[in-house]
C-alpha positions in Angstrom: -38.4 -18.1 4.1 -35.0 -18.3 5.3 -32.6 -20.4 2.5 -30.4 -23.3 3.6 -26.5 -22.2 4.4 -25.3 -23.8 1.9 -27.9 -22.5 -0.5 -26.7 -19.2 1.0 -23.1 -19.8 0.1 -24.3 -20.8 -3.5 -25.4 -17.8 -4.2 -22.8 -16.2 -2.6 -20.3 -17.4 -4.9 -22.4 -16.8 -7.8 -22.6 -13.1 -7.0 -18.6 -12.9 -6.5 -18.1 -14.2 -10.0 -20.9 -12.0 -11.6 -19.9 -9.0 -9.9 -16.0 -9.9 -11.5 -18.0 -10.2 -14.5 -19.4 -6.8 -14.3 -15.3 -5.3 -13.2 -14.1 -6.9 -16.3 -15.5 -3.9 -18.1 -13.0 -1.8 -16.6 -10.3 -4.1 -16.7 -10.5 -4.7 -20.5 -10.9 -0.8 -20.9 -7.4 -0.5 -19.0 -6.1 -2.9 -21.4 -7.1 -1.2 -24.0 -6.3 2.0 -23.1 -2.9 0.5 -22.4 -2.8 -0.8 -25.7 -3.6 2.6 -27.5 -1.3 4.7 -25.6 2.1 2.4 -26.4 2.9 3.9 -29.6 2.3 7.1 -28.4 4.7 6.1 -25.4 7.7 5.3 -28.2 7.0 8.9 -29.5 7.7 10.3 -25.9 4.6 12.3 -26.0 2.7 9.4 -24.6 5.0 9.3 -21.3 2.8 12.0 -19.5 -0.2 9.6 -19.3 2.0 6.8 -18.1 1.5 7.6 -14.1 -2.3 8.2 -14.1 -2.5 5.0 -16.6 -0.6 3.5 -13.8 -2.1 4.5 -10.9 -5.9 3.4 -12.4 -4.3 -0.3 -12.9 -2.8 0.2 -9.3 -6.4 1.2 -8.0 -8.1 -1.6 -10.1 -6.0 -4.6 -9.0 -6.0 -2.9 -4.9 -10.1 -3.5 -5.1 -9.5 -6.8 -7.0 -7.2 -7.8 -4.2 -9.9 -6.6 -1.7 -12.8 -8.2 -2.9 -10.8 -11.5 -3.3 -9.5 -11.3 0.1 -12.8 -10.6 1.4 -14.5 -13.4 0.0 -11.9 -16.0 0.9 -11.4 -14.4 4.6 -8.1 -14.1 3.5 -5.3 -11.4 5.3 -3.3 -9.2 3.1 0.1 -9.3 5.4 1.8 -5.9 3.1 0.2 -2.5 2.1 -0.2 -1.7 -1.7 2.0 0.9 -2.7 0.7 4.6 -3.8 1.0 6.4 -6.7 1.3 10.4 -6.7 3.1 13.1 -8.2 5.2 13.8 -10.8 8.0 11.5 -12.3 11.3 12.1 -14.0 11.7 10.1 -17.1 14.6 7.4 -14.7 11.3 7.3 -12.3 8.7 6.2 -14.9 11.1 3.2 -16.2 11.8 2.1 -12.7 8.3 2.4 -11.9 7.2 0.4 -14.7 10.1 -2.5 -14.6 8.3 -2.4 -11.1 7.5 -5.7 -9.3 3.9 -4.5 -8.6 3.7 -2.9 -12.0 4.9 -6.4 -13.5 1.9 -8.1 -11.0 -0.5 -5.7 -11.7 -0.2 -6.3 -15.4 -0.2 -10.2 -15.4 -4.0 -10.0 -12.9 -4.8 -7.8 -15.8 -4.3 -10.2 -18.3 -5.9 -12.7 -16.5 -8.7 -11.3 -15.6 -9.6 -10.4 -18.6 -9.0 -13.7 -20.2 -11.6 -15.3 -17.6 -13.5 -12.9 -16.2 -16.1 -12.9 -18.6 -16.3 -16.5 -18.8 -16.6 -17.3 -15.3 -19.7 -14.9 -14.8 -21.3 -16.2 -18.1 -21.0 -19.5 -16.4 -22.4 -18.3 -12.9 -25.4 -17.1 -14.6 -25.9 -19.5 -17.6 -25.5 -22.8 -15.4 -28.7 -22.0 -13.3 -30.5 -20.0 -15.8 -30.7 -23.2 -17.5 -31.2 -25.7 -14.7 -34.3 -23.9 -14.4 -35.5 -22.3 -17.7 -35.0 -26.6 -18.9 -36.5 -28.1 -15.8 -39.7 -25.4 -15.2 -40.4 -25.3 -19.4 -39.7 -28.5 -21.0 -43.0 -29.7 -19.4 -44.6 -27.3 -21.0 -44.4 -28.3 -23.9 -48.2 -29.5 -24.8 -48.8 -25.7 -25.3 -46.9 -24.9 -28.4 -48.5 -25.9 -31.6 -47.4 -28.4 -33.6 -45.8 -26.7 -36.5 -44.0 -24.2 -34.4 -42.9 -26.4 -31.0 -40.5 -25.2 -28.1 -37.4 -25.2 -28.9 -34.5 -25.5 -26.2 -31.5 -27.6 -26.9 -33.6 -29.7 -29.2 -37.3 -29.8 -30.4 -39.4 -30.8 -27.5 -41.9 -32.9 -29.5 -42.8 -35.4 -26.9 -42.8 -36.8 -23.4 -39.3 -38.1 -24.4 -37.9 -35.0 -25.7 -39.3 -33.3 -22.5 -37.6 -35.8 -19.6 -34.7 -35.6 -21.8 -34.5 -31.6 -21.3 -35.4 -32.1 -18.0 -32.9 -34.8 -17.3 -30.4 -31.6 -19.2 -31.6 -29.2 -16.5 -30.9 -31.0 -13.4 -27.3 -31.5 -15.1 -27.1 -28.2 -14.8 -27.9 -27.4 -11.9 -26.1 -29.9 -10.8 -23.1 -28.3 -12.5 -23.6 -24.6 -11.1 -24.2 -26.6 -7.4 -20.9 -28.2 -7.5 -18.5 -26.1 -10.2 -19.3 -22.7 -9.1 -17.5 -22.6 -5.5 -14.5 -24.3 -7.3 -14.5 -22.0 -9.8 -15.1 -18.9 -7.3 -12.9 -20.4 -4.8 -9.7 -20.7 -7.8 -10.2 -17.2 -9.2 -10.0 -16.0 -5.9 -7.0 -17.8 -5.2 -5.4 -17.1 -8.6 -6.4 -13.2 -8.1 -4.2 -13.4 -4.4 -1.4 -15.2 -5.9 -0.7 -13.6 -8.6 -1.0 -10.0 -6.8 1.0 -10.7 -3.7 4.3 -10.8 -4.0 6.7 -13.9 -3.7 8.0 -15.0 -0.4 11.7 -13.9 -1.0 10.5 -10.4 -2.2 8.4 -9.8 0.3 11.2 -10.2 2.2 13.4 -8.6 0.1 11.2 -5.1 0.8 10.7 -5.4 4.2 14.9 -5.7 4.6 15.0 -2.7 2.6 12.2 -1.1 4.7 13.5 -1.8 7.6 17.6 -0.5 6.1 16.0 2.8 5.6 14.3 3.6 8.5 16.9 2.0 10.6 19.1 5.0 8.6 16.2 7.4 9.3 16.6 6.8 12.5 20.3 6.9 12.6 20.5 10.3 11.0 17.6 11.6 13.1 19.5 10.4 16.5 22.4 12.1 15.0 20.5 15.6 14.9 18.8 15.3 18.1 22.1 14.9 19.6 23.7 17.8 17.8 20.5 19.8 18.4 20.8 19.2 22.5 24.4 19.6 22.2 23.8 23.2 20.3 21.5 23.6 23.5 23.6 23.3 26.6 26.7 24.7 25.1 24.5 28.3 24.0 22.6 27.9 26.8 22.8 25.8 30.2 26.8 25.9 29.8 27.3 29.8 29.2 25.2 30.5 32.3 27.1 28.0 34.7 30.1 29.6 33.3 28.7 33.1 34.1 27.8 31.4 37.6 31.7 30.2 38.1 32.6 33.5 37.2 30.6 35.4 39.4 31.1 33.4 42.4 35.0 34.3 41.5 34.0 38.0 41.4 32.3 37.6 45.0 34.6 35.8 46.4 37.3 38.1 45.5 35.3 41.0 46.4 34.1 39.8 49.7 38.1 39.5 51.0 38.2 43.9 50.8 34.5 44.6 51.2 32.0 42.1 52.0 29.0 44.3 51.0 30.4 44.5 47.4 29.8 40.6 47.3 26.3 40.8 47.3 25.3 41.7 43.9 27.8 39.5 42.9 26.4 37.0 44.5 22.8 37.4 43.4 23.7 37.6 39.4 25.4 34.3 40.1 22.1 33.0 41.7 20.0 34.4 38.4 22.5 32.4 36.2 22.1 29.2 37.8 18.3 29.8 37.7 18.7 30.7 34.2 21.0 27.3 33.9 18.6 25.2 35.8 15.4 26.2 33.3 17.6 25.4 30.2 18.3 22.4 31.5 14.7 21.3 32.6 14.2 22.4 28.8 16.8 20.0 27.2 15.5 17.4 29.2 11.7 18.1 28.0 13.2 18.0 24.4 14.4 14.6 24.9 11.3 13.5 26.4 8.2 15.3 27.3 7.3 14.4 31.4 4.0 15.0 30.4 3.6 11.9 28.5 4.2 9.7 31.2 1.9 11.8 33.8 -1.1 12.4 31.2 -0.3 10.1 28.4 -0.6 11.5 24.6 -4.0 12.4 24.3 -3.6 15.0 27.5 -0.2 15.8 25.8 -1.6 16.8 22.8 -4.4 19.0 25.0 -1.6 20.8 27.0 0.0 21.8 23.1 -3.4 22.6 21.6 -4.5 25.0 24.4 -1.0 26.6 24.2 -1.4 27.5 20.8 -1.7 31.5 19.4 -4.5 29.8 17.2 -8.0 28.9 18.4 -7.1 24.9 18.0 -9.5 22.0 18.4 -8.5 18.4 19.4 -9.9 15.4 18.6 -8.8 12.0 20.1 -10.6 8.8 17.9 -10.2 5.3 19.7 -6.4 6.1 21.0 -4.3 3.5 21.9 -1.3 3.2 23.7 1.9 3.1 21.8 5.9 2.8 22.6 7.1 5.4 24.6 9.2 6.3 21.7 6.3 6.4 19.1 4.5 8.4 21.7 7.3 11.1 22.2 7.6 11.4 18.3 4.0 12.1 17.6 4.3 14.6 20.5 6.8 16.5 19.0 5.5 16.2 15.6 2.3 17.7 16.4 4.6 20.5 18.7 6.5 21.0 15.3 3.4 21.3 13.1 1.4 23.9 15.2 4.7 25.5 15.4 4.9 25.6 12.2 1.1 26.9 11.3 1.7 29.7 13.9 4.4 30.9 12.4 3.5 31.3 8.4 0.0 29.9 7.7 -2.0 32.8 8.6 -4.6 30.8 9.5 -7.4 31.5 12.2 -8.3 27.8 12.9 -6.5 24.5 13.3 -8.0 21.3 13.8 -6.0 18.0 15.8 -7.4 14.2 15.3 -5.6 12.0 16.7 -6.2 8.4 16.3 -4.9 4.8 16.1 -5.6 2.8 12.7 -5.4 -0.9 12.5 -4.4 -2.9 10.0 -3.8 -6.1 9.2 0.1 -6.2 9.8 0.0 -3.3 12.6 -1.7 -0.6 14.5 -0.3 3.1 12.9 -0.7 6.2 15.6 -2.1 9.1 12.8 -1.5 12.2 14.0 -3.9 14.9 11.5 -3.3 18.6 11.5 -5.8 21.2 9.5 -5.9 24.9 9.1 -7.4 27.3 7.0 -4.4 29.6 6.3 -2.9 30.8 3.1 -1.5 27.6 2.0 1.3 26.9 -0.3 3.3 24.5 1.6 5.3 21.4 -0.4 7.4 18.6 0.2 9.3 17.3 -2.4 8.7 13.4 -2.6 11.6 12.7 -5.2 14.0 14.5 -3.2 13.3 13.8 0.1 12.3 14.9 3.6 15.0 17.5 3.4 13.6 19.3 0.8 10.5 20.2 2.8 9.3 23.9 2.3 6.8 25.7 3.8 5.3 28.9 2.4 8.0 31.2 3.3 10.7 29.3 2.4 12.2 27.4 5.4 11.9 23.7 5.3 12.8 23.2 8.9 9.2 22.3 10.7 7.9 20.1 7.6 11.6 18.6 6.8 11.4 17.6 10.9 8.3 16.3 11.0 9.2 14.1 7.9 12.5 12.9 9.3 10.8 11.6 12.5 8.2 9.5 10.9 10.9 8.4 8.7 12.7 7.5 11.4 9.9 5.1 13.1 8.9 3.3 9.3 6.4 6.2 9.4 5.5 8.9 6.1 4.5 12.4 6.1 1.3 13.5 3.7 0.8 16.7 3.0 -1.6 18.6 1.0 -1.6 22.1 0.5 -2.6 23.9 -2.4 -1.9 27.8 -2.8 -5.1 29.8 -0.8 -5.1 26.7 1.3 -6.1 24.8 3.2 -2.7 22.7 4.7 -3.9 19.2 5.6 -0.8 17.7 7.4 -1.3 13.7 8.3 1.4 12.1 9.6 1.4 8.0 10.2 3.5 6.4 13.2 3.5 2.2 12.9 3.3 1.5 16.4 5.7 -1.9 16.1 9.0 -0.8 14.7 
C-alpha cells in the first residue's frame, strides 16, 4: 500500500529530526570534550589536541550542513574549509578567533540545546496519538482495582473519549508542528553555519587578491623562464648563424669552395634556432591542445613517459584554454618529476572534471609506487615544495600554477611511498 505524499513528507520530517536526535550524541560529546580539554589548554599542554578537536567540530558541523541542505534542497554557494597539518602556536589562535571556528561553535551550542528535544518531540507526538487513540478503548480489560492508566485513570467511557479526544490532539500536533519544527532547525542549522553576506564577500575578495597575485608572480616566471630560453638558446644560435654567414661571405671573395662549410654550420644553427624556437612556443602553449584537446594531450605525455603510465579520463569536460594549458603542464611537470626521483615502476593519470555547486574544478590525479618522501610545506608556501632529493622545483611549479588559476595542490607522500599528487583547476576564474 503506497502512503499519501503528504503522509510521505510526514514521515520524512520526522526521520530528519530523529536522526539529529541520534547526531546529538556526538555533538554533546564534542562539547564536552571541549569542555575538558580548556584547562589543559591554559596549561599549554592541552594546545596539541586543539587541531584534531577542531577538525572533528569542522567535520561535524560540514555533515550537519549537508544533511540540512539536503533536506531543504538548499545550495551551499562556498566550500567548507579543511583542516590538516601542523600549526604554530600564532596559527592555532588565528585559527580559533576563526569565523568558521566562531560558527562552528555557536551550531554546537545550539544543537545541543535542541537537538534532543526536537527528536523526543518527533517520536513522542505520534507515539501518543496512537498508543491514546488504539488503547484507551481498551480499557474494559483491566480490572477494576488495577485500571489503565495513561494521562489519567481510564475508568469509564468518559475517561476513555477523553484520552482519545487527547490522542487525536496529538496527532494533530505531530501532523502540523513537526514540518515547522524540521523546516526551522534546518533553517537555523544553514544560517547560522553560512557565513554573512559581507563576509562571504569579504573572502571571496581575498580569494580572488591572492590568486590574482599567484598569477601575477607566475606570469612573471613564465616570462623570465622563456626569456632565459631564447637568449641561451634560439638567440646564441642565430648569432652563430650571423656569424657564419660573415665567415662565408668573407671567405667566398678569395676562395669560394672555402664558403661551403661555412655555409652549412650556418644552416645547422638556424635549424638548431628554428627547433628552440618551435620549443618556446610549445612552452607557452602546447598545439596539441587545440588539435587533440586535453584528454589526447595528456595520452601524447603518458606514452612519452620512461615509466609504464596508465591514463584515465572520468567524464572530461572542456575548460578555458588557459585552465587547459595549465593542467597540461602540470601533469608534464609531475611525471617529470616521478621520472626523475621516485623510483617508481608504475604511475597512474585520472583526469576528470568535478562539479560543484559554485563551479566545475578540472582534477588532474598522479600515483606512483616509488620511494616516497616527497613534502610541501603548507605554512610556508608553494615555494617551499621539496621532493625527495631535495629540489623543490617540479612540486613548487605545480603548486604555483594552481595557485595561479584559484586552484590547490594536495599531496600525500609518506616515506616508502606511495606519492599521490592531486591537483584541482576551478574551471571559471
Amino acid at each position: 500500500m503506497r502512503l499519501p505524499s503528504r503522509a510521505k513528507t510526514r514521515l520524512r520530517d520526522a526521520a530528519f529530526l530523529v536522526r539529529e536526535g541520534w547526531y546529538w550524541l556526538a555533538s554533546l560529546t564534542v562539547l564536552v570534550a571541549g569542555i575538558g580539554l580548556l584547562p589543559f589548554v591554559a596549561l599549554g599542554v592541552g594546545l596539541y589536541a586543539v587541531p584534531t578537536l577542531l577538525d572533528l567540530l569542522n567535520r561535524l558541523a560540514a555533515r550537519a550542513q549537508a544533511r540540512s541542505a539536503a533536506f531543504s534542497s538548499a545550495v551551499i554557494p562556498f566550500d567548507r574549509r579543511r583542516l590538516s597539518g601542523r600549526y604554530s602556536f600564532t596559527e592555532l589562535a588565528a585559527l580559533l578567533s576563526a569565523p568558521e571556528t566562531k560558527r562552528d561553535l555557536s551550531w554546537l551550542l545550539f544543537h545541543c540545546a535542541f537537538a534532543l528535544l526536537a527528536a523526543a518531540l518527533a517520536l513522542a507526538l505520534p507515539f501518543g496519538a496512537v498508543l491514546y487513540v488504539a488503547a484507551a478503548p481498551l480499557w474494559q480489560l483491566f480490572p477494576p482495582d488495577a485500571p489503565l492508566e495513561l494521562t489519567i485513570f481510564v475508568r469509564s467511557w468518559g475517561d476513555a473519549v477523553l484520552m482519545m479526544l487527547l490522542g487525536l490532539v496529538y496527532a494533530a500536533g505531530a501532523w502540523l508542528l513537526l514540518p515547522w519544527l524540521a523546516r526551522r532547525f534546518s533553517a537555523a542549522t544553514l544560517g547560522i553555519l553560512s557565513p554573512r553576506r559581507y563576509a562571504d564577500l569579504a573572502r571571496r575578495i581575498s580569494d580572488l587578491s591572492a590568486a590574482r597575485a599567484s598569477a601575477l608572480a607566475a606570469h612573471a616566471a613564465e616570462l623570465r623562464r622563456i626569456e632565459r630560453e631564447l637568449h641561451d638558446g634560439a638567440q646564441n644560435r642565430l648569432v652563430g648563424v650571423v656569424m657564419m654567414l660573415g665567415l662565408a661571405q668573407r671567405a667566398a671573395e678569395t676562395d669560394p669552395a672555402a664558403a661551403v662549410p661555412f655555409i652549412g654550420r650556418a644552416q645547422d644553427a638556424a635549424s638548431e634556432a628554428l627547433a628552440g624556437l618551435r620549443a618556446a612556443v610549445h612552452d607557452i602553449y602546447p598545439p596539441v591542445l587545440d588539435e587533440l584537446g586535453l584528454g589526447g594531450a595528456a595520452s601524447a605525455l603518458t606514452s612519452r613517459s620512461p615509466i609504464p603510465c596508465s591514463l584515465e579520463v572520468e567524464g572530461l569536460l572542456r575548460a578555458p584554454a588557459a585552465v587547459e594549458s595549465a593542467a597540461y603542464f602540470v601533469l608534464a611537470e609531475a611525471l617529470t618529476n616521478a621520472a626523475k626521483h621516485s623510483g617508481a615502476s608504475r604511475i597512474d593519470v585520472v583526469l576528470r572534471t568535478e562539479s560543484t555547486a559554485r563551479e566545475d574544478v578540472l582534477v588532474i590525479l598522479v600515483n606512483d609506487d616509488g620511494r616516497g618522501g616527497a613534502r610541501a610545506d603548507p605554512a610556508a608556501g608553494a615555494q617551499s615544495a621539496t621532493d625527495a632529493n631535495g629540489s623543490g622545483t617540479g612540486l613548487a611549479g605545480i603548486a604555483r600554477r594552481a595557485a595561479a588559476f584559484g586552484g590547490r595542490l594536495v599531496l600525500n607522500s609518506p616515506e616508502g611511498g606511495p606519492t599521490n599528487i592531486r591537483v584541482e583547476l576551478p574551471c571559471a576564474f
